[in-house]
C-alpha positions as CSV (number, residue, x, y, z in Angstrom):
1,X,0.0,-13.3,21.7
2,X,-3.1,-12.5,20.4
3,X,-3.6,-15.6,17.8
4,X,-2.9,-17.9,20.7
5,X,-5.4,-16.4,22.6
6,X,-8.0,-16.6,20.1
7,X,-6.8,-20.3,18.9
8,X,-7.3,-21.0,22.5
9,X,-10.7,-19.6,23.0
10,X,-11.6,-21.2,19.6
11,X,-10.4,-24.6,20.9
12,X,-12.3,-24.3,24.3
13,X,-15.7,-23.3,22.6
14,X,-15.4,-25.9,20.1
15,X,-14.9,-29.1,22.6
16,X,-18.3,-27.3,24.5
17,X,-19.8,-27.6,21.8
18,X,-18.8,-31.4,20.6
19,X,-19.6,-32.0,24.5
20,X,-23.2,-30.8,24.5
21,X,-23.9,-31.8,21.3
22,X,-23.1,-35.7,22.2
23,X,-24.8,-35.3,25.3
């Protein structure tokens, strides 16, 4: 499950961002 994975780690990194760049 490779694609999940990486969807996953995509998903996490991308609300990070969102989150520090409302901040």
């Amino acid at each position: 499950h490779f694609w999940v994975a990486m969807s996953m780690v995509f998903f996490v990194v991308a609300t990070i961002f969102m989150l520090l760049k409302l901040s």
